[in-house]
N, CA, C and O atoms as a DFTB+ gen file, in Angstrom:
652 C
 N C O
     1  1    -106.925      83.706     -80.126
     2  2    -107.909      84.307     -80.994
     3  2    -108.586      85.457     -80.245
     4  3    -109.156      85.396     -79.156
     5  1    -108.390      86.655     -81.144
     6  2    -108.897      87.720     -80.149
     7  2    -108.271      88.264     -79.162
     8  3    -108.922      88.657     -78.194
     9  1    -106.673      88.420     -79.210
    10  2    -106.157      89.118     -77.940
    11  2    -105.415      90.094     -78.805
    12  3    -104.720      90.808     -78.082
    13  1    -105.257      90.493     -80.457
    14  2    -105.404      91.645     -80.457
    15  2    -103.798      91.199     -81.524
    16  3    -103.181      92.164     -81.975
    17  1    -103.246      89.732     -81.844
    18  2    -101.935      89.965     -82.640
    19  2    -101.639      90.546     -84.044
    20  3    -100.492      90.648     -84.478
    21  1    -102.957      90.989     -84.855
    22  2    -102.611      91.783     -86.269
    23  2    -102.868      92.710     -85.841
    24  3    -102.222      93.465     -86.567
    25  1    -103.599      93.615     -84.821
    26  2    -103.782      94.817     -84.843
    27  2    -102.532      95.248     -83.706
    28  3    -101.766      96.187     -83.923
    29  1    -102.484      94.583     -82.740
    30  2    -101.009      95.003     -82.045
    31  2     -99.751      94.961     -82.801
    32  3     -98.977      95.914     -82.717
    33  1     -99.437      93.799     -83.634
    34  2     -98.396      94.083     -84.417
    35  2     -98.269      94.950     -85.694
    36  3     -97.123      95.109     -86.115
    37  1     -99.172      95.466     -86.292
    38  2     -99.264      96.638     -87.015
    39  2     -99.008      97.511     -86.500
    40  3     -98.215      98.266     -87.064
    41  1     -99.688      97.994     -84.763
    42  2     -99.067      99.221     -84.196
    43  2     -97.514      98.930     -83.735
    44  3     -96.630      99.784     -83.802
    45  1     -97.308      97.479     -83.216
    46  2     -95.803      97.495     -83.091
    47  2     -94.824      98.051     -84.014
    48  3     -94.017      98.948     -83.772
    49  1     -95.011      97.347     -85.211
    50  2     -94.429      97.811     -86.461
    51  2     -94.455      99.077     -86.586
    52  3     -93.304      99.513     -86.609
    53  1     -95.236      99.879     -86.680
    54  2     -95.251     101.447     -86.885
    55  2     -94.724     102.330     -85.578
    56  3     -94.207     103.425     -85.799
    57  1     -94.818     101.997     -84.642
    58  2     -94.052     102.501     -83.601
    59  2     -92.490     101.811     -83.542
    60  3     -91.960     101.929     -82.437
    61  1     -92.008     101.391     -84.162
    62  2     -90.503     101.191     -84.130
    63  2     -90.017     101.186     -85.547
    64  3     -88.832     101.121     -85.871
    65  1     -91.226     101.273     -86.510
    66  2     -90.661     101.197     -87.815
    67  2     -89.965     100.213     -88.197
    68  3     -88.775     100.228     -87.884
    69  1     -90.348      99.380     -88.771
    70  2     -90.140      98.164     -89.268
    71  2     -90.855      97.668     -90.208
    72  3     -91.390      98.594     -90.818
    73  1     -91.186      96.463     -90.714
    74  2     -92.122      96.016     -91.446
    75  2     -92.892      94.993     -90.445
    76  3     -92.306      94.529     -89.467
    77  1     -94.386      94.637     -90.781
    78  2     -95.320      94.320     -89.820
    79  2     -96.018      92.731     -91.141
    80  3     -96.713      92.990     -92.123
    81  1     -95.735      91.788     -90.895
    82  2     -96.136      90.841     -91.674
    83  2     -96.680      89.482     -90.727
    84  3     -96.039      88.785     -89.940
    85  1     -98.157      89.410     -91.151
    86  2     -99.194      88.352     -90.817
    87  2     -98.800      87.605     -91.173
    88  3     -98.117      87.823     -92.173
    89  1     -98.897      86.001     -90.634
    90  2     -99.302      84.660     -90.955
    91  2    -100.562      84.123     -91.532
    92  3    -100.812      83.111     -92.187
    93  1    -101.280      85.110     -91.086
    94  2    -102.551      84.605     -91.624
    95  2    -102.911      85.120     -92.549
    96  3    -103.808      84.547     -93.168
    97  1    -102.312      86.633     -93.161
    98  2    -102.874      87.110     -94.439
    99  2    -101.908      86.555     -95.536
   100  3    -102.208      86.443     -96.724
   101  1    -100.440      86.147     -94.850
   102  2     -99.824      85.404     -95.740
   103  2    -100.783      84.032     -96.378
   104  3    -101.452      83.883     -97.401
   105  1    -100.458      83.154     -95.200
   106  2    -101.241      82.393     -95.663
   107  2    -102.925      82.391     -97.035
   108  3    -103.289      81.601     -97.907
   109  1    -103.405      83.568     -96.568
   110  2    -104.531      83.616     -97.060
   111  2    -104.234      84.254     -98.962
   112  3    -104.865      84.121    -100.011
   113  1    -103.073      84.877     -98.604
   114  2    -102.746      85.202    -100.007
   115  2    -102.074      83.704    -100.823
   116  3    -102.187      83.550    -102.039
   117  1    -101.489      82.843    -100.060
   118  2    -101.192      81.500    -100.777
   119  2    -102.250      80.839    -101.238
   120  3    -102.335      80.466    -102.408
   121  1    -103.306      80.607    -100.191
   122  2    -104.020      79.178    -100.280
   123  2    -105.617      79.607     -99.971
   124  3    -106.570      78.880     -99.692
   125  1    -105.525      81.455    -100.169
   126  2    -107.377      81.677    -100.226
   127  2    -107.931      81.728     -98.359
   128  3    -107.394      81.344     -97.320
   129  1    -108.666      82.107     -98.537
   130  2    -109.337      82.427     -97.110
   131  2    -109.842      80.743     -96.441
   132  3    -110.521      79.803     -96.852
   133  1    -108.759      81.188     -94.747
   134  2    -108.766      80.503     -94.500
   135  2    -110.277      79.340     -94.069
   136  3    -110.326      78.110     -94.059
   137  1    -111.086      80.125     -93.834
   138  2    -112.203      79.009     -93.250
   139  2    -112.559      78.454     -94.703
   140  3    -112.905      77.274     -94.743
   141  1    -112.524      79.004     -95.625
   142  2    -113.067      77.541     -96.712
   143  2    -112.185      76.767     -96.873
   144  3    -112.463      75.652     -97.314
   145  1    -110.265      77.261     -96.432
   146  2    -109.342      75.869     -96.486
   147  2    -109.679      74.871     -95.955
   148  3    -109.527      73.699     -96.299
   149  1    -110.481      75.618     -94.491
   150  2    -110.364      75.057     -93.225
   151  2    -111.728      74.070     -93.595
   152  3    -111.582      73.005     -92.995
   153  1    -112.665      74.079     -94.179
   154  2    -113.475      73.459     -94.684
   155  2    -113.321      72.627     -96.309
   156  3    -114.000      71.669     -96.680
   157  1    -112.438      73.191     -96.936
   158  2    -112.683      71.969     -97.911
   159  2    -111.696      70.939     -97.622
   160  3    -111.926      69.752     -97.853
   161  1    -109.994      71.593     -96.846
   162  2    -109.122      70.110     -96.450
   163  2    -108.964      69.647     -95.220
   164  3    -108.135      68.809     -94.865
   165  1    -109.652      70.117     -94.650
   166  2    -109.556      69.931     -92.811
   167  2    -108.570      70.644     -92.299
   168  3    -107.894      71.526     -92.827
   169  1    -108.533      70.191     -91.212
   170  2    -107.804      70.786     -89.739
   171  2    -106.592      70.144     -90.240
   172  3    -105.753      70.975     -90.588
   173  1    -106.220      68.880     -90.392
   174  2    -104.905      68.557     -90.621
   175  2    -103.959      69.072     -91.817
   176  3    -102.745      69.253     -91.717
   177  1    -104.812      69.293     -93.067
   178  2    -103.992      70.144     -94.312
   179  2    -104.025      71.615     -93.391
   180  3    -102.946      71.971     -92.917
   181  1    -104.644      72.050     -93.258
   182  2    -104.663      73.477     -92.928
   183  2    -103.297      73.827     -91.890
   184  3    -102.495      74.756     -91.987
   185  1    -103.362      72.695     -90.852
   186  2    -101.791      72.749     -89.843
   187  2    -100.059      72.483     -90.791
   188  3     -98.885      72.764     -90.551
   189  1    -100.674      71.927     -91.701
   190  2     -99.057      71.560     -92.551
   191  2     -99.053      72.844     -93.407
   192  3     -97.906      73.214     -93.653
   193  1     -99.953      73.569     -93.891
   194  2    -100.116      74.697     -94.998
   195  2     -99.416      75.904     -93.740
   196  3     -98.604      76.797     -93.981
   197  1    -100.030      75.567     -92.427
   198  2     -99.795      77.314     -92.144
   199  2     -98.309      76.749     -91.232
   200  3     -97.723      77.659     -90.645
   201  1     -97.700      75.343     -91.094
   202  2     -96.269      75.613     -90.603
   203  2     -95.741      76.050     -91.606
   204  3     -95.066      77.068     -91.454
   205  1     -95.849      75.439     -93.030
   206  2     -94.990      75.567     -94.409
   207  2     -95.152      77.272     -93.898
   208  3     -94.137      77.533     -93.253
   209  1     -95.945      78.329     -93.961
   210  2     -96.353      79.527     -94.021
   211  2     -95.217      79.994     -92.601
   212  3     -94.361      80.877     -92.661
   213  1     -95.417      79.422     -91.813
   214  2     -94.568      79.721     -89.993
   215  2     -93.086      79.691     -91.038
   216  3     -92.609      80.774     -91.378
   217  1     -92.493      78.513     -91.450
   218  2     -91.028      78.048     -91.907
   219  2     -90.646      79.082     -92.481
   220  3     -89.675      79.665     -91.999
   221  1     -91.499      79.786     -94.058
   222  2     -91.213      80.740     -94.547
   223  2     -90.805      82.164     -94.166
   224  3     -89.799      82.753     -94.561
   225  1     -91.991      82.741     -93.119
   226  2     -91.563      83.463     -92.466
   227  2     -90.764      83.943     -91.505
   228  3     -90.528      85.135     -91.311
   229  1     -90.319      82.981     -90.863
   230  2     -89.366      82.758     -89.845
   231  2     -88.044      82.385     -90.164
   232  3     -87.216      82.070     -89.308
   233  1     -87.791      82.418     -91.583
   234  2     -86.561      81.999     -92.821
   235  2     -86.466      83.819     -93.689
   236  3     -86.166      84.049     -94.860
   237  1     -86.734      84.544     -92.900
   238  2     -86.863      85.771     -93.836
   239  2     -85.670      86.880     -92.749
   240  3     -85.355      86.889     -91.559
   241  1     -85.356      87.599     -93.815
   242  2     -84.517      88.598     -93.143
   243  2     -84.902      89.145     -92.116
   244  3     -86.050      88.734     -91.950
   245  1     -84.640      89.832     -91.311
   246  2     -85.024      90.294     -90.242
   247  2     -84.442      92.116     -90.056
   248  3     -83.321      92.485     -90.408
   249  1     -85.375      92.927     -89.509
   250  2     -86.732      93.458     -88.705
   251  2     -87.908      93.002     -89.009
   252  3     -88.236      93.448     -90.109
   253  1     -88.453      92.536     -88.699
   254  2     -89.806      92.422     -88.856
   255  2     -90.888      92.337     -87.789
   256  3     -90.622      91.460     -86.967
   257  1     -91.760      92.830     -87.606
   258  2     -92.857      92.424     -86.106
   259  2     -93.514      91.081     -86.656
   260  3     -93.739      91.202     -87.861
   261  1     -93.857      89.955     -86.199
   262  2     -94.331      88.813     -86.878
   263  2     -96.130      88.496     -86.223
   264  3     -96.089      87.882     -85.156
   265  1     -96.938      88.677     -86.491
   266  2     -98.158      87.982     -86.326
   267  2     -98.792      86.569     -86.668
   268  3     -99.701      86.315     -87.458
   269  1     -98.019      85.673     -85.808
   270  2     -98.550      84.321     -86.075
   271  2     -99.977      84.109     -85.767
   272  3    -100.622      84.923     -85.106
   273  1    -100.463      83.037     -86.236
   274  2    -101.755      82.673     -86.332
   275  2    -101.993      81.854     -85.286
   276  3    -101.330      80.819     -85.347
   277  1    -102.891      81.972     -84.098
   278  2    -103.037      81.368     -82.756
   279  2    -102.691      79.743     -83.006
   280  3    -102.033      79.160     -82.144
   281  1    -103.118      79.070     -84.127
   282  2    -102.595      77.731     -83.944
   283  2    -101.207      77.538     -84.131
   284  3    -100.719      76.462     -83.785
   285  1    -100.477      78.445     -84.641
   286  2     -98.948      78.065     -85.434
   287  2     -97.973      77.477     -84.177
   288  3     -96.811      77.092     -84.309
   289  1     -98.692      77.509     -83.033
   290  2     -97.833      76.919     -81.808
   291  2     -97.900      75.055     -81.585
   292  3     -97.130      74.449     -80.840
   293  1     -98.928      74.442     -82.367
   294  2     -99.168      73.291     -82.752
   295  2     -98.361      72.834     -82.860
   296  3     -97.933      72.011     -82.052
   297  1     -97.800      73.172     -83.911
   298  2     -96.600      72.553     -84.449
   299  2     -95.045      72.553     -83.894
   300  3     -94.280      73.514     -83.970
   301  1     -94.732      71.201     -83.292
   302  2     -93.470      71.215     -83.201
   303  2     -92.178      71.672     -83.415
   304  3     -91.242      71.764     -82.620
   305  1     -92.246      71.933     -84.531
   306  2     -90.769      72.234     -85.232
   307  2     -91.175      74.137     -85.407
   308  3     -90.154      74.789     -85.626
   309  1     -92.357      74.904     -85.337
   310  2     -92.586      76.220     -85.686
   311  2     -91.669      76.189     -83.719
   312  3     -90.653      76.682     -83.229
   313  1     -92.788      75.328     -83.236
   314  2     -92.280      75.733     -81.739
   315  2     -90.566      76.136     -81.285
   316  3     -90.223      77.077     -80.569
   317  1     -89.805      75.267     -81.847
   318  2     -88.609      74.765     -81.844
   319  2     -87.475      75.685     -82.316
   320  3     -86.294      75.774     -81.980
   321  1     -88.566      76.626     -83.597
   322  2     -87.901      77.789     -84.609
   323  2     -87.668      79.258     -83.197
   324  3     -86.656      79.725     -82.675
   325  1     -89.293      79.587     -83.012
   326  2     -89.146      80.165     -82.316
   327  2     -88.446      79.998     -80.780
   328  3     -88.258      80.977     -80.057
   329  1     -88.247      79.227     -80.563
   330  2     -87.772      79.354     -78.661
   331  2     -85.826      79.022     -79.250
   332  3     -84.860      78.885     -78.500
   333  1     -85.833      78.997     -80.289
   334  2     -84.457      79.222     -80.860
   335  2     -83.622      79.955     -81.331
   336  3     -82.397      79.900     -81.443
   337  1     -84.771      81.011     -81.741
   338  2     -84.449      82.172     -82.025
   339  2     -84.135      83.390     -81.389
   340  3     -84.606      83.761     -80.314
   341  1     -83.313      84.009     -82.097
   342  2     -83.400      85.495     -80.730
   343  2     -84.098      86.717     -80.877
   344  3     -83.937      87.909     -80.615
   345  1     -85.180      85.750     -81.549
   346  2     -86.456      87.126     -81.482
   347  2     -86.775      87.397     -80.222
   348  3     -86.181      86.975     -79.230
   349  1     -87.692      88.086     -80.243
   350  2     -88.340      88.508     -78.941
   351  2     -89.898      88.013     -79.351
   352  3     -90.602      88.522     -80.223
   353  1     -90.274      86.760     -78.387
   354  2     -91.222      86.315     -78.790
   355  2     -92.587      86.454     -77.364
   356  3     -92.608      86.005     -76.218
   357  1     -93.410      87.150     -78.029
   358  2     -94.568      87.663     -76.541
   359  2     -96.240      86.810     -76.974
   360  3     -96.658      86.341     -78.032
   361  1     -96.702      86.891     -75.911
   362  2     -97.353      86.113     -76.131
   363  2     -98.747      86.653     -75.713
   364  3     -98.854      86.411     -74.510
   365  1     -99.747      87.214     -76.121
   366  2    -100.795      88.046     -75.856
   367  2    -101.721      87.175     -74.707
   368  3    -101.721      86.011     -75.108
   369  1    -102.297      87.247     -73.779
   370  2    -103.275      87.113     -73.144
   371  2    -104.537      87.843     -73.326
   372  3    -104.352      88.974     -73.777
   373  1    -105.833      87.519     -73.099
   374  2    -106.808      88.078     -73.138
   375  2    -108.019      87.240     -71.835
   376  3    -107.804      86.148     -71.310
   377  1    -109.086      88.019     -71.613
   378  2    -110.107      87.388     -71.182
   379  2    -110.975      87.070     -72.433
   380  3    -111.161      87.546     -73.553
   381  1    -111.491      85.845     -71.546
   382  2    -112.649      85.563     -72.834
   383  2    -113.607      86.436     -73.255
   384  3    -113.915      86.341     -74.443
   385  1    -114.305      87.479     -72.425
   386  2    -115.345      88.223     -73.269
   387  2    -114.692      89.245     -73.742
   388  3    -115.558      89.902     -74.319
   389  1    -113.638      89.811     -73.856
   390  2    -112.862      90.487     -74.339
   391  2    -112.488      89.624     -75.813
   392  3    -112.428      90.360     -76.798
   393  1    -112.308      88.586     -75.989
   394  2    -112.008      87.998     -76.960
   395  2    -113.350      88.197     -78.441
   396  3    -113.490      88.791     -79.511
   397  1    -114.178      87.094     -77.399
   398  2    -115.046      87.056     -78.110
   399  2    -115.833      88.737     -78.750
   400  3    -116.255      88.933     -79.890
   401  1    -115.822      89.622     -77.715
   402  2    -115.703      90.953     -78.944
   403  2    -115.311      91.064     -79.806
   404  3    -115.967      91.146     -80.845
   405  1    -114.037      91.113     -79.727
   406  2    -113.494      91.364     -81.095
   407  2    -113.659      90.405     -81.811
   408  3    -114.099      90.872     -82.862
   409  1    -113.561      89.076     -81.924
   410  2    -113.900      88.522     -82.587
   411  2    -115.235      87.993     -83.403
   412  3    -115.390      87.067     -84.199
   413  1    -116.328      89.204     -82.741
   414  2    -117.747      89.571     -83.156
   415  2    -118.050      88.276     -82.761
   416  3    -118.281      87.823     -83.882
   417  1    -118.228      87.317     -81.989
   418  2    -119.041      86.351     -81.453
   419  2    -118.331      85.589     -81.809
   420  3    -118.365      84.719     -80.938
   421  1    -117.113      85.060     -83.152
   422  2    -116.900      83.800     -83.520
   423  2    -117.702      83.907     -84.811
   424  3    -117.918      82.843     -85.390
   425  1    -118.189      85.061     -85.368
   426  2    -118.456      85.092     -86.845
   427  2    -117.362      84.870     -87.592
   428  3    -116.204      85.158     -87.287
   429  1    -117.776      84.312     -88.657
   430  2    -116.495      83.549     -89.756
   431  2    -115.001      83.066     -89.114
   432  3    -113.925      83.278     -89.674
   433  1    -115.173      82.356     -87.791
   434  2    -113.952      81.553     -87.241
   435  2    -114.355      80.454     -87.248
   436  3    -115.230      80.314     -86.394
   437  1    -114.018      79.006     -88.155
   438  2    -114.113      77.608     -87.703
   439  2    -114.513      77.016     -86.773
   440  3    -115.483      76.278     -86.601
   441  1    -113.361      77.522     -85.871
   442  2    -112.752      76.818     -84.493
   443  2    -113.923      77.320     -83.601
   444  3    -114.088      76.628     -82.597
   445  1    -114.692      78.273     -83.734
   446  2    -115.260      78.590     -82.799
   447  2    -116.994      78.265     -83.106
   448  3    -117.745      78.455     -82.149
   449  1    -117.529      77.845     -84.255
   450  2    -118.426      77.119     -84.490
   451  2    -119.381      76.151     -83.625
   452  3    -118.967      75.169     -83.010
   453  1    -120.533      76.516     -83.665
   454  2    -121.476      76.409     -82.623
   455  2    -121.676      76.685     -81.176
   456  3    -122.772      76.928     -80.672
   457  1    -120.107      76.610     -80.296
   458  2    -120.219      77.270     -78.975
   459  2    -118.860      77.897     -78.617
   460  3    -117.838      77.610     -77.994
   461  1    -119.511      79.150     -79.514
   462  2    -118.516      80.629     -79.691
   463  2    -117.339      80.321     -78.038
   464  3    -116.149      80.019     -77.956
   465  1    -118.272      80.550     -77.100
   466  2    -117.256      80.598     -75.819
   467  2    -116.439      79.613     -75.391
   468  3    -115.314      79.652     -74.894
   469  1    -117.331      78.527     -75.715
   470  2    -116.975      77.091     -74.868
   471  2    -115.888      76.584     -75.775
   472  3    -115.062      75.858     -75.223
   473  1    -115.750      76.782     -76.845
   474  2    -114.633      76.588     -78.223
   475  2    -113.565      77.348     -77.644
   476  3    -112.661      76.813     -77.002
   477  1    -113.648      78.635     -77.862
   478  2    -112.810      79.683     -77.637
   479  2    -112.004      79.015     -76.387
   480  3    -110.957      78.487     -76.761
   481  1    -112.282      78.908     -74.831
   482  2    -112.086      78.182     -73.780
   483  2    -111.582      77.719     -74.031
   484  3    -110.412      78.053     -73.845
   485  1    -111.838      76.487     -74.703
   486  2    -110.788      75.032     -75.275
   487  2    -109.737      75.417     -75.468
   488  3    -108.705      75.080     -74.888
   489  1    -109.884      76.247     -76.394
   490  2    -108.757      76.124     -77.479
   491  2    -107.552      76.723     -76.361
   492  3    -106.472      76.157     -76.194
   493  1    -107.897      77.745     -75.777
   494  2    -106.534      78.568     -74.973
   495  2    -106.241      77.521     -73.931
   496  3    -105.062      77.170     -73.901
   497  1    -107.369      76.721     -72.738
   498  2    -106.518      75.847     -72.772
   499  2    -105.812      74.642     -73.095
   500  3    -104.957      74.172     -72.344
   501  1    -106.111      74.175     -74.087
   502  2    -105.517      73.518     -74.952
   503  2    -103.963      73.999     -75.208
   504  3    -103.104      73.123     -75.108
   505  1    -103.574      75.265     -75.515
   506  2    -102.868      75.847     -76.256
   507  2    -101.827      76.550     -75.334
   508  3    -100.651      76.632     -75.688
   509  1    -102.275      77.063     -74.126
   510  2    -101.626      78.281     -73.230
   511  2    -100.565      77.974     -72.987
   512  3     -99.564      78.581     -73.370
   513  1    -100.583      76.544     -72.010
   514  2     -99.259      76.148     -71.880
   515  2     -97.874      75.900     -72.927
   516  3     -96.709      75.760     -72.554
   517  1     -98.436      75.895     -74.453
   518  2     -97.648      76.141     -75.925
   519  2     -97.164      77.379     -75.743
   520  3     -95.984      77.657     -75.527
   521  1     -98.117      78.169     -75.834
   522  2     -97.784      79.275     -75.928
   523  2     -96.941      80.133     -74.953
   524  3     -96.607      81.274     -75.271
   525  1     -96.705      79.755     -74.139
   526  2     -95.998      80.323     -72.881
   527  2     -94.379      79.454     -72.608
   528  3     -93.435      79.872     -71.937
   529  1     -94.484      78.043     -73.437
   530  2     -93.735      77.216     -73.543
   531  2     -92.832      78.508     -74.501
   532  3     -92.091      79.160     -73.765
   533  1     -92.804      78.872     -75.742
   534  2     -92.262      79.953     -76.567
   535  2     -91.690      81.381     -76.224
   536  3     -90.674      82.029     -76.473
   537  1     -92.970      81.553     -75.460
   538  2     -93.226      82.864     -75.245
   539  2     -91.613      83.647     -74.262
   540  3     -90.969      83.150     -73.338
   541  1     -91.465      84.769     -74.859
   542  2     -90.022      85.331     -73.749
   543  2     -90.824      86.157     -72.892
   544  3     -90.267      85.995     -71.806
   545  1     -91.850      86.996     -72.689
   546  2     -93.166      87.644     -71.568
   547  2     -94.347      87.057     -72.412
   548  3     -94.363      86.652     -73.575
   549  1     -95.443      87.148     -71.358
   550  2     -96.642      87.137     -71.566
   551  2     -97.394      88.414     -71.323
   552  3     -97.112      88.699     -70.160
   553  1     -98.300      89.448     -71.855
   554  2     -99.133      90.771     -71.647
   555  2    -100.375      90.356     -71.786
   556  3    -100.512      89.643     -72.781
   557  1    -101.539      90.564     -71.038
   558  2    -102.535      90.407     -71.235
   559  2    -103.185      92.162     -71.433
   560  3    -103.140      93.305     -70.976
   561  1    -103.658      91.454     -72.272
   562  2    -104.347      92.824     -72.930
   563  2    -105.819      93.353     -73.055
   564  3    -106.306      94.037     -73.955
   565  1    -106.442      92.821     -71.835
   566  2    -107.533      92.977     -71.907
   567  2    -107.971      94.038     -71.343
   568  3    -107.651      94.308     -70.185
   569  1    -108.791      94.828     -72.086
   570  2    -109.045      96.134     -71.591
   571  2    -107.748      97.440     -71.969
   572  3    -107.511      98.583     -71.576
   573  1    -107.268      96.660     -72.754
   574  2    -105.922      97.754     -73.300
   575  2    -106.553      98.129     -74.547
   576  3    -107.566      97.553     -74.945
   577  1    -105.866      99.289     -75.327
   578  2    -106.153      99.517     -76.811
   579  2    -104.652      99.305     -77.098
   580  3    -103.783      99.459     -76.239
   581  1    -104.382      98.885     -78.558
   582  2    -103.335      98.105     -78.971
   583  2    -101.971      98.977     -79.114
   584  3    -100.898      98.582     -79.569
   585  1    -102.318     100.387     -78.560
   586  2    -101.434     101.209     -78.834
   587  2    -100.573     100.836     -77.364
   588  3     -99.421     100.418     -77.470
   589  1    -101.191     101.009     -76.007
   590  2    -101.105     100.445     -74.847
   591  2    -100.016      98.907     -74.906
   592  3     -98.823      98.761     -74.643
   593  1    -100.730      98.258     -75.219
   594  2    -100.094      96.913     -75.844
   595  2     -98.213      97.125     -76.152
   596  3     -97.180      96.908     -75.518
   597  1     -98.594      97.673     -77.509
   598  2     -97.239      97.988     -77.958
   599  2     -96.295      98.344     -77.398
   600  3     -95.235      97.719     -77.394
   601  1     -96.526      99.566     -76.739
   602  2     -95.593      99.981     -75.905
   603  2     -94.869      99.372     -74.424
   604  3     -93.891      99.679     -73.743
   605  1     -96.131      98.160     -74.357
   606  2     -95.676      96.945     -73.331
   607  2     -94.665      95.797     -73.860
   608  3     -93.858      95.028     -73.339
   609  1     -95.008      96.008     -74.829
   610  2     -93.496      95.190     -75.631
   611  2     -92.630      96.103     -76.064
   612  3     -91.444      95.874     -75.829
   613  1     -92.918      97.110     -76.652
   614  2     -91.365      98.077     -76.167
   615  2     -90.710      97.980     -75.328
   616  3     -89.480      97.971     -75.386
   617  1     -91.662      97.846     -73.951
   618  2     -90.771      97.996     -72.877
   619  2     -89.984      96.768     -72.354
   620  3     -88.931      96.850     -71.722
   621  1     -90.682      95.506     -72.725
   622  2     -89.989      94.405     -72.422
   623  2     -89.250      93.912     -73.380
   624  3     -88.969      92.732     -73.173
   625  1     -88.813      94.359     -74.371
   626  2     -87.875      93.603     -75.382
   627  2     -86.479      95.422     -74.734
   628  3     -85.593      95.818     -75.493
   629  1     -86.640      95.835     -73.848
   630  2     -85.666      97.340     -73.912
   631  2     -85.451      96.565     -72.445
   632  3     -84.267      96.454     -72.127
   633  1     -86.271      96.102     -71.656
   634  2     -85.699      95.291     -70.299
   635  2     -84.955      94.051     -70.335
   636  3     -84.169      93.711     -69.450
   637  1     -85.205      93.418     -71.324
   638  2     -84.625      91.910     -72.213
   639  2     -82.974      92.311     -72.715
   640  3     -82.005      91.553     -72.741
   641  1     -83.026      93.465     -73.015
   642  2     -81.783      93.712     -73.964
   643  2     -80.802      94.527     -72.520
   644  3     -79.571      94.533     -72.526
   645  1     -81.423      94.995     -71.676
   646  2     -80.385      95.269     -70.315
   647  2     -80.178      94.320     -70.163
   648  3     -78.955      94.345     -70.021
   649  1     -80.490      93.311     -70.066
   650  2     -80.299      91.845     -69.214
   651  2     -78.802      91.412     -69.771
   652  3     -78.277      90.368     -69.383
């Protein structure tokens, strides 16, 4: 949360030309914005709604830049899709106050409800080792602008493909 994956993959997408498609705005166009999902069915509907959302997208033709939703690594079988696939799957890093910027404190995020930082914390490590479990590089992007970013996965999916 907060290391920059809809706004980096929009610039990805437009710098290689492709199409650039969210998980989370998907999702949000299925089943409505997520924090009132996330509040009227819990944490557990909300994880089966956004793999169903991971399955779909990851079942779709391909170019595409993909912006999953920081939890979609939860899930087993999303995990299983991706480290199976021969996408090129990266995995953003950030520092925490870098996060929490952009993410304006943890305004309108669930997960980050009542202790913006100490939540935030959790959750990555909770999660990092998932995410890196998937991941083909890791970029941390803190202190980058997303244009920066992009072109760091240019360069490692063009070093991936010498290999």
């Amino acid at each position: 949360m907060g290391c920059g994956k809809s706004t980096v993959g929009r610039e990805l997408a437009r710098l290689v030309g492709c199409a650039h498609l969210d998980a989370d705005a998907v999702f949000t166009q299925a089943h409505g914005p997520i924090p009132e999902f996330f509040v009227e069915h819990g944490e557990p509907a909300f994880r089966r709604a956004e793999e169903q959302v991971m399955e779909h997208l990851l079942s779709r033709h391909r170019p595409f830049v993909l912006s999953c939703g920081g939890g979609a690594v939860l899930s087993a079988a999303t995990r299983r899709r991706l480290k199976e696939s021969d996408d090129h799957v990266v995995h953003l890093d950030v520092a925490p106050s870098d996060a929490l910027r952009r993410v304006r404190g943890g305004h309108g995020r669930p997960a980050l409800k009542g202790d913006p930082q100490g939540n935030w914390e959790r959750l990555r490590n909770e999660r990092d080792h998932l995410y890196r479990e998937v991941a083909d590089v890791t970029i941390d992007t803190t202190g980058l602008s997303s244009q920066d970013v992009a072109w760091r996965i240019v360069e490692s999916v063009r070093r991936r493909n010498k290999e």
